[in-house]
C-alpha positions in Angstrom: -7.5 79.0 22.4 -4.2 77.9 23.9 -4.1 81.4 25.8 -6.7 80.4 28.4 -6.2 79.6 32.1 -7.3 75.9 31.8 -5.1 75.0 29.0 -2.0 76.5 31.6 -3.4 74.2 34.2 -3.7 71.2 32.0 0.0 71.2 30.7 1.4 72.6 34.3 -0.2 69.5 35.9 1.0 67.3 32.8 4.7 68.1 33.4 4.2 68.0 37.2 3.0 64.6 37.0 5.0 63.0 34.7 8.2 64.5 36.4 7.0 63.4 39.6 6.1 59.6 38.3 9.3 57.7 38.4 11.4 60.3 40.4 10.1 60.5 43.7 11.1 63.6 45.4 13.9 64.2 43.1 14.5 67.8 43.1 16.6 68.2 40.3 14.3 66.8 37.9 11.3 69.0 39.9 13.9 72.1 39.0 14.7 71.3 35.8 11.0 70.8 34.3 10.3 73.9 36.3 12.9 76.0 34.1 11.4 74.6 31.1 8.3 75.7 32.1 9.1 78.9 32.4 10.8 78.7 28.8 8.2 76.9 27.0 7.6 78.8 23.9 3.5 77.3 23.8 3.1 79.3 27.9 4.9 82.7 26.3 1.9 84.4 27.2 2.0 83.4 30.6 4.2 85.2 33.6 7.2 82.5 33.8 6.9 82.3 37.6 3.4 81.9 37.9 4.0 78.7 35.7 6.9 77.4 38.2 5.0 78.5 41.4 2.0 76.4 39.9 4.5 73.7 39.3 6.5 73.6 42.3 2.7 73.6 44.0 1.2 70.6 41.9 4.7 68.5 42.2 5.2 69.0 45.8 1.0 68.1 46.2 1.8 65.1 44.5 5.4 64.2 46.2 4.0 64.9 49.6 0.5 62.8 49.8 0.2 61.1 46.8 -3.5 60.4 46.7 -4.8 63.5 47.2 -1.9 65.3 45.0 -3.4 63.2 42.1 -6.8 64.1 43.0 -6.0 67.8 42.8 -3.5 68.0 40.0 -5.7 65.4 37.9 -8.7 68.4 38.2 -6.0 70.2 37.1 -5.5 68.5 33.8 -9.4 68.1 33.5 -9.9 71.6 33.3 -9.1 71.5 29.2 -11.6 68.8 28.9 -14.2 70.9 27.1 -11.4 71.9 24.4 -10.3 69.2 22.5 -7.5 71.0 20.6 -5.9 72.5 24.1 -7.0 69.4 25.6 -4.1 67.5 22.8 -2.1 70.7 23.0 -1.6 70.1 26.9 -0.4 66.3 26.3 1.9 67.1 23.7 3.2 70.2 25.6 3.1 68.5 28.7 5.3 65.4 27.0 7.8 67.9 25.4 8.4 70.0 28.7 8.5 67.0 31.3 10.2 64.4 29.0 12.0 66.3 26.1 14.6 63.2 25.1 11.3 61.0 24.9 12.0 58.8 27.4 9.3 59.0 30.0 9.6 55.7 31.7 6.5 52.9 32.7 5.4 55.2 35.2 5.2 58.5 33.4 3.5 56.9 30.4 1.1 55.5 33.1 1.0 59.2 34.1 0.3 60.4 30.4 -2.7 57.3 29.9 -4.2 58.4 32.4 -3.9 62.5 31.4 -5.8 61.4 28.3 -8.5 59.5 29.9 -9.2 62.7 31.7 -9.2 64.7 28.9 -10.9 61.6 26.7 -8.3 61.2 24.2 -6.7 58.3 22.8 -3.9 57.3 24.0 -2.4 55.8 20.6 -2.7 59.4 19.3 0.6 60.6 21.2 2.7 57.1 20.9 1.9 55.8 24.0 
């Protein structure tokens, strides 16, 4: 169940827009979620720079024309929709990776209300 392609998509585009919400264009936060990424033990089954190649592609989507990056990376996150437990897996994951001290800032907890009303979960369900 976590194995599948859209549960990847969902937590790639998780990370790339939370990282992406408060630091614009910073490229060591961009490189730094990308190694975690690529060391995340819930994507093991996935090649480690596939992940960063999808990330690098969905953060510099969203640094480089916000709208439609969003657009894109939000079908992204969509993509688990149908599975509620990767859909809650790809928050969590997505929070853990991106944010792993917790603190996400106003913006990327703007990021992650918005990831759950994609994938129609509760926000209250992950602290935010």
């Amino acid at each position: 169940m976590l194995r599948g392609n859209s549960f990847r998509d969902a937590v790639v585009g998780v990370c790339a827009l939370v990282s992406s919400a408060d630091a614009v264009g910073d490229p060591d936060q961009r490189s730094r979620v990308a190694d975690r990424i690529g060391t995340a033990p819930v994507l093991h089954h996935f090649p480690p720079r596939e992940l960063r190649n999808m990330f690098e592609d969905n953060w510099h989507r969203l640094i480089l024309d916000p709208a439609f990056g969003r657009a894109y990376v939000f079908q992204e996150v969509a993509k688990a929709t149908a599975e509620p437990v990767a859909a809650r897996a790809a928050v969590r994951a997505g929070l853990e990776i991106a944010a792993p001290d917790g603190d996400v800032g106003v913006r990327g907890v703007a990021a992650l209300r918005e990831c759950c009303a994609v994938l129609r979960l509760t926000p209250a369900e992950f602290g935010l």
